[in-house]
N, C-alpha and C positions, 0 to 999 in steps of 0.2 A: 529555480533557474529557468530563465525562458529564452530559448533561443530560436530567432527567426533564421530558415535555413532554403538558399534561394534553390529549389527545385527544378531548375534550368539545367543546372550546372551541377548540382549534386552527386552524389553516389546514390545507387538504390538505396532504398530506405530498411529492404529486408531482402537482400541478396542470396540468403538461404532459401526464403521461399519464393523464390521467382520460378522455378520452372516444378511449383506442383503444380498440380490438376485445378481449376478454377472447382468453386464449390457455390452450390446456391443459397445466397443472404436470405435469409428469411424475412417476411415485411414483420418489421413490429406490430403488436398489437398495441389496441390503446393506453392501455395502462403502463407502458413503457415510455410513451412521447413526452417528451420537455420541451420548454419555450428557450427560444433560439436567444443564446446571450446577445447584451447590448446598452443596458443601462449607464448612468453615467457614472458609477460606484466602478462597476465593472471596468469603465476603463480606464477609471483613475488605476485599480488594483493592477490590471495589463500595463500600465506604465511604470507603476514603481518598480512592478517586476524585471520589469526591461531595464528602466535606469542604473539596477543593482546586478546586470549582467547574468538575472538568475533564469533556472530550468524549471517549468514545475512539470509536475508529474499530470495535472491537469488539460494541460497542453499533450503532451508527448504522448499520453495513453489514450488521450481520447475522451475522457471521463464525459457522461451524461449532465452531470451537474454542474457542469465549469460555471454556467450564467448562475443558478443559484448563486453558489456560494462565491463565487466572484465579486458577486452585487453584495454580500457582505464583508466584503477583505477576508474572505478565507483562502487563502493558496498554501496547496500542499508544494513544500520545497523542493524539488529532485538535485540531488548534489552529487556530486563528482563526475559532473557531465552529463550528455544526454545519447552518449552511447554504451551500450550494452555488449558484454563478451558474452552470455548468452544469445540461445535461439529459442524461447520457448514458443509453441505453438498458436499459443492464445495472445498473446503481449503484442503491442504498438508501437512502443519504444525500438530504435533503429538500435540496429544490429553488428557489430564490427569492432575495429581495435581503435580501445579511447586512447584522447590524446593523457598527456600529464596533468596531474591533480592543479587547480588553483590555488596556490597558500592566500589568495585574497577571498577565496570562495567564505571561509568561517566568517568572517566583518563583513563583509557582504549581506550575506545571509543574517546576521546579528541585526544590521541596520534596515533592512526590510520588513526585520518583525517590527523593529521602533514604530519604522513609517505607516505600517499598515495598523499599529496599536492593540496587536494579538495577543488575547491574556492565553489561548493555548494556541499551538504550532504546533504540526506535524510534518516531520525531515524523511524524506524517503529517498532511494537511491539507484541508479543502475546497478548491477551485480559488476566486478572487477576481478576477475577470477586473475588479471595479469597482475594486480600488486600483492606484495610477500602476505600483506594481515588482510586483503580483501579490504581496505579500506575503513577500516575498526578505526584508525586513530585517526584518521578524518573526521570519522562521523561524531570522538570524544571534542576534538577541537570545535567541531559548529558547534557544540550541546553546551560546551564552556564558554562561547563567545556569545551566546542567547543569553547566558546568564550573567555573563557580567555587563551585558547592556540594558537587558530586561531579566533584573532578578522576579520580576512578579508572573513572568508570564511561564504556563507551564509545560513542557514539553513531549512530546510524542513522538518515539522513531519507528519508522516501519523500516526494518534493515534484510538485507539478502540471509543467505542461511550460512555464510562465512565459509561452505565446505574446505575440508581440506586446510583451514586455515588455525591451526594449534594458537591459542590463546589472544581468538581475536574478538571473541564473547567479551572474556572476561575487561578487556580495552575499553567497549562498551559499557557495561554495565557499570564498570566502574566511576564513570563520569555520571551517572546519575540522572538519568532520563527519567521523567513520572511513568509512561508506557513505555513498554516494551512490545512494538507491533512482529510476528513474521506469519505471512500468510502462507499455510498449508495450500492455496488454490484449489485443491480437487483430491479426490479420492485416491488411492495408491492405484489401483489399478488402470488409471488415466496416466500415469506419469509418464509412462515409455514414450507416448506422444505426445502429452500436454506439455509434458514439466520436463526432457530430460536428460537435463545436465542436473537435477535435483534428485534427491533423497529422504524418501517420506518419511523414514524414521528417523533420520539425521534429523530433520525439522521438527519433529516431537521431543527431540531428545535437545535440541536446542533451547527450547521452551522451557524446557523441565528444569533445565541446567540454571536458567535463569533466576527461578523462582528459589535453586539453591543458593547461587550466589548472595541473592539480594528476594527476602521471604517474604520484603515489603512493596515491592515492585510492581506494579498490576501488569501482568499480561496481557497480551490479544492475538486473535487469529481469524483468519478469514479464507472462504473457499466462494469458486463462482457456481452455481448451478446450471444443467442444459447443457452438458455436454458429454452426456449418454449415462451420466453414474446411477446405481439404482437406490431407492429409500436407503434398503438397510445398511448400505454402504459410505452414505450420508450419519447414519444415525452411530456407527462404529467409528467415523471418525470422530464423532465427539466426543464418544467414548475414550478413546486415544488422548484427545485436547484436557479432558477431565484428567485424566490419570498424570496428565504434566500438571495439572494444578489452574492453569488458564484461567482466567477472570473471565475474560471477556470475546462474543463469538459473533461474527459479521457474515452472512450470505447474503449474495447477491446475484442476479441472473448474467452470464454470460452474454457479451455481445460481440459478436466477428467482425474485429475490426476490416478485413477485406477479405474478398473471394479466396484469397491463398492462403489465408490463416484457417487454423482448425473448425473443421463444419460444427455452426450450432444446430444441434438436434433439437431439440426443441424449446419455448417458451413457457418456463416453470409459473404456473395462474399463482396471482396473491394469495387466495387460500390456503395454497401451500405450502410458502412462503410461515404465513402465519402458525401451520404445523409443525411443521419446522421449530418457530420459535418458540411456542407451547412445549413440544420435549426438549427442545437445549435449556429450557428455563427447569425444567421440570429434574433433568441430568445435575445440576447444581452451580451451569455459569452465573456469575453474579449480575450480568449486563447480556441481552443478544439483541444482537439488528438484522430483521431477515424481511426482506425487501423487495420487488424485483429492481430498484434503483440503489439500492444500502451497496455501499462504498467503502473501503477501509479506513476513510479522511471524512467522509459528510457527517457533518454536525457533530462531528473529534469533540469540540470543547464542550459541547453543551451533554455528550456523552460521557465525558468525563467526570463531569460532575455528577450524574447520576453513578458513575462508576463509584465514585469518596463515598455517596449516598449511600448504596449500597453494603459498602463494608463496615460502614459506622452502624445499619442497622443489622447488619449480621453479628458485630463484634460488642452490638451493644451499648458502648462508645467511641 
């Protein structure tokens, strides 16, 4: 869903964090920098989005690779609006009380994968901590409207962590998503300020529950780095992601989106990045993306397939 929102007239965008302390942006280094979207893929994709009333996550976060993958009809979908009952400290996405769900948002969203011709999709969401299921039956209804419009294409959810919300997993999973995304973000000990209205073991334990429900389901999870956490703290949560069973593990470097949002400490070198991947591969993920640009959505489908790959040569067949 993408929604142009006239900034004249608006409300803050992050009302919570208006009156911290400014913090200083640190200048990217170069191996951080992307070329400024614009192609004409790119705006075919920015319009269908627009025509189908939708939000994506690409837009509303900020994402680095919007122009990439834009230029190839890839857009991550953000549904059930494009504001957040959360405040987490790291996040882009505007802040406040959403309005009511759209019953037209599922066909909406159905008919944009038509138009874009996506054999994989990934649906992500604002958190909705004001509806009774957190939006579980929402996110079943897109996942069955994707498929009775494009039974070939395959789908990917990255979904909130439902807290609080008694049997809105299983809502989910029952509708039969190929991934199952929920991002850890950052270390336990960052949550009080990064993350917190969340619960790091709630989120382990979501994961895990997952893999009970549905044993055939690939998992994933993602955290940003550079934002003060140290190796071995890094390397215990994936210890954690292991012990739910997790397929599959994404890092990526931290970028502040503005001065009031949480100071990034520092810019994690590719090399690092690349150690990182060397022991989550070494730990027993099936899949890891570690990157300073790796995304929980960049190159989903083409990851994906490496994901099938993967278990067909672990399983043999």
């Amino acid at each position: 869903m993408v929604t142009l929102i006239d900034t004249s007239t608006a409300k803050p965008r992050h009302p919570e964090k208006a009156n911290r302390p400014d913090s200083l942006v640190l200048r990217k280094p170069d191996w951080i920098r992307v070329k400024a979207p614009g192609s004409a893929v790119y705006n075919e994709t920015r319009q269908i989005v627009r025509e189908n009333n939708l939000v994506t996550v690409c837009e509303e976060a900020g994402c680095p690779n919007i122009g990439e993958c834009w230029s190839k009809k890839h857009a991550t979908m953000m549904i059930m609006g494009e504001i957040c009952t959360r405040a987490c400290a790291f996040c882009n996405v505007r802040t406040g009380l959403p309005g009511p769900l759209d019953p037209n948002e599922p066909e909406n969203v159905a008919k944009a994968v038509e138009k874009l011709g996506l054999e994989h999709v990934v649906i992500t969401s604002v958190d909705r901590d004001d509806l009774a299921d957190g939006g579980a039956q929402h996110f079943a209804n897109v996942i069955l409207a994707i498929r009775a419009r494009n039974p070939k294409t395959t789908i990917e959810i990255l979904t909130p962590d439902f807290l609080r919300k008694d049997g809105a997993l299983e809502v989910v999973v029952e509708a039969k998503p190929d991934v199952f995304n929920h991002n850890l973000e950052t270390v336990p000990s960052k949550y009080l300020k990064v993350r917190p209205g969340a619960r790091y073991f709630h989120s382990i334990r979501l994961l895990q529950k997952v893999k009970e429900l549905d044993p055939a389901m690939f998992t994933k999870s993602g955290i940003m780095v550079g934002l003060g956490e140290e190796r071995n703290e890094v390397l215990q949560l994936m210890d954690d992601l292991r012990s739910a069973e997790v397929d599959f593990l994404t890092i990526g470097q931290y970028l502040q989106p503005t001065k009031k949002h949480y100071p990034l400490q520092r810019f994690v070198t590719p090399e690092e990045f690349k150690s990182y991947a060397t022991v989550a591969t070494a730990k027993g993920f099936s899949l890891v993306s570690s990157s300073p640009l790796t995304r929980s959505s960049h190159h989903a489908g083409e990851d994906f397939a490496r994901l099938k790959a993967a278990r067909i040569a672990k399983l043999g067949h």
